[in-house]
Backbone as a ProteinNet text record, in pm:
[ID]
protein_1_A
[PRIMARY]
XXXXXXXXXXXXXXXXXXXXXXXXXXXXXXXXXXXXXXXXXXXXXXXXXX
[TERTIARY]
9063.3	8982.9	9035	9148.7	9239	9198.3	9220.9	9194.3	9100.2	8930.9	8810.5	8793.5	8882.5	8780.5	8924	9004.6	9060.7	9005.6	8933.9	8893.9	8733.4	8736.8	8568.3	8570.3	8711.4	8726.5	8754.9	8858.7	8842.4	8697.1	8647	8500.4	8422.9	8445.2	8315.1	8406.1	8551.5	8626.7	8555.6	8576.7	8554.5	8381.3	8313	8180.6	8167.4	8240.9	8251.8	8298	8357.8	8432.8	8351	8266.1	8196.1	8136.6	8029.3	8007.4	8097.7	8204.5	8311.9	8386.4	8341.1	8406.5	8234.7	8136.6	8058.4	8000.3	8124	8089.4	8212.5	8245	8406	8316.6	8219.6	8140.4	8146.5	8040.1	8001.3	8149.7	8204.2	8365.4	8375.7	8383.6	8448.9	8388.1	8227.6	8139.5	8144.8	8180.5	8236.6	8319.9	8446.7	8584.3	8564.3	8430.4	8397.6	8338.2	8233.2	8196.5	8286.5	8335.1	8447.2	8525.5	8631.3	8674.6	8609.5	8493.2	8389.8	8370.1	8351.2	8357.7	8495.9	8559.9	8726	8738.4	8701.9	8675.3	8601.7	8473.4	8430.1	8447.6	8535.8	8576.3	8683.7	8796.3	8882.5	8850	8765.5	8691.7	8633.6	8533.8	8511.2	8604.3	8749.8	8839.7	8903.5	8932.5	8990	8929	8744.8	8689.1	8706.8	8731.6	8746.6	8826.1	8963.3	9092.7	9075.2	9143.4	9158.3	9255
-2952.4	-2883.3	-2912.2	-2900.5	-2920	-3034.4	-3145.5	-3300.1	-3346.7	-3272	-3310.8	-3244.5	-3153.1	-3075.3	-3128.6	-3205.6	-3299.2	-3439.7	-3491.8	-3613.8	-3594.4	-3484.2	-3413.4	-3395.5	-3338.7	-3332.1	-3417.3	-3544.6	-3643.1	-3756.5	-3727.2	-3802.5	-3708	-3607.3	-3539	-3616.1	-3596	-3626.5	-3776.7	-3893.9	-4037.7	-4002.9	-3942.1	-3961.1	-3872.8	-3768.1	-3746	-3825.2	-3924.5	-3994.3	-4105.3	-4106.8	-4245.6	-4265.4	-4129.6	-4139.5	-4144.6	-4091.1	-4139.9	-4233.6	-4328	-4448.8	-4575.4	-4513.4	-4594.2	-4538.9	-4467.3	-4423.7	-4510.6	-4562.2	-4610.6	-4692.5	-4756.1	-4858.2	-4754.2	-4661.4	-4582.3	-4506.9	-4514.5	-4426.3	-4504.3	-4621.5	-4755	-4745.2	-4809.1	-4803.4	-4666.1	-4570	-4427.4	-4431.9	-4509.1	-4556.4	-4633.7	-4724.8	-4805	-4760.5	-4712.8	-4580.6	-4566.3	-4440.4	-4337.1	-4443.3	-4543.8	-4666.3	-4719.1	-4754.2	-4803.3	-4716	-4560.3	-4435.5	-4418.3	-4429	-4422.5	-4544.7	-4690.6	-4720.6	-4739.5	-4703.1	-4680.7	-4518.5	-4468	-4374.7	-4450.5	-4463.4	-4525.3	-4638.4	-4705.2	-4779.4	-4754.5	-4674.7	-4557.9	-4471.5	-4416.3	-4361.8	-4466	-4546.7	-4660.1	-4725.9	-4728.2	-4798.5	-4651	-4532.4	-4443.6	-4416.1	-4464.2	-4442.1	-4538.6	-4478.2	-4546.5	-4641.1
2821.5	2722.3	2581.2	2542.9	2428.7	2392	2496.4	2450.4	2400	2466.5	2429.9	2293.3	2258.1	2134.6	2043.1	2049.3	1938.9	1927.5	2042.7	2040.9	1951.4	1956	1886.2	1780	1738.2	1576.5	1497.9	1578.8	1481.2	1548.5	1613.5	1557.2	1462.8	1425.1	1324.5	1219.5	1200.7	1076.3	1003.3	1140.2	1085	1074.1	1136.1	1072.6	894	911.7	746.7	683.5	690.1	623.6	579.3	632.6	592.6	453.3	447.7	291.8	171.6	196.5	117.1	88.8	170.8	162.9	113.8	123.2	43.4	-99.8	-130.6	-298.7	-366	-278.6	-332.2	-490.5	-481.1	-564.6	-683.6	-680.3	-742.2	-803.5	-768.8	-832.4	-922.8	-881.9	-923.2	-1090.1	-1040	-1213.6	-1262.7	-1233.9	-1314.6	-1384.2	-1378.5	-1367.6	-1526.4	-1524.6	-1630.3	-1720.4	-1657.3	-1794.4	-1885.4	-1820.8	-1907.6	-1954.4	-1943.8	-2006.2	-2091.7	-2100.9	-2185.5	-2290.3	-2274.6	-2376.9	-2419.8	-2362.4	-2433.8	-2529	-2482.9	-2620.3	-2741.2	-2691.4	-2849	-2919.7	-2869	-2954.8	-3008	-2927.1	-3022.2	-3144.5	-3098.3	-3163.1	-3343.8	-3260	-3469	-3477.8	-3402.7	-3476.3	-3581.5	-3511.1	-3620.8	-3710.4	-3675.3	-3818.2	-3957	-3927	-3959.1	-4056.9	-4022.4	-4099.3	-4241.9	-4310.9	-4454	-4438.4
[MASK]
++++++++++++++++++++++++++++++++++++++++++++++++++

């Protein structure tokens, strides 16, 4: 009994797991964004300065 309902939990686990592992992309171009916004702030902070 023990065995089947651990062999049960990690199959629900690897089936949760899946969508999380095909956002990996989507993290990724998030990743670039915000990088991309970090520099054009820095960007007009520095056209900024005297």
């Amino acid at each position: 009994m023990r065995k089947t309902f651990c062999l049960t939990l990690t199959f629900l686990m690897l089936i949760g797991a899946v969508p999380l592992l095909g956002a990996c992309h989507t993290t990724a171009g998030f990743g670039e964004d915000v990088s991309n916004g970090g520099q054009a702030i820095t960007h007009d902070a520095n056209k900024a300065m005297p």
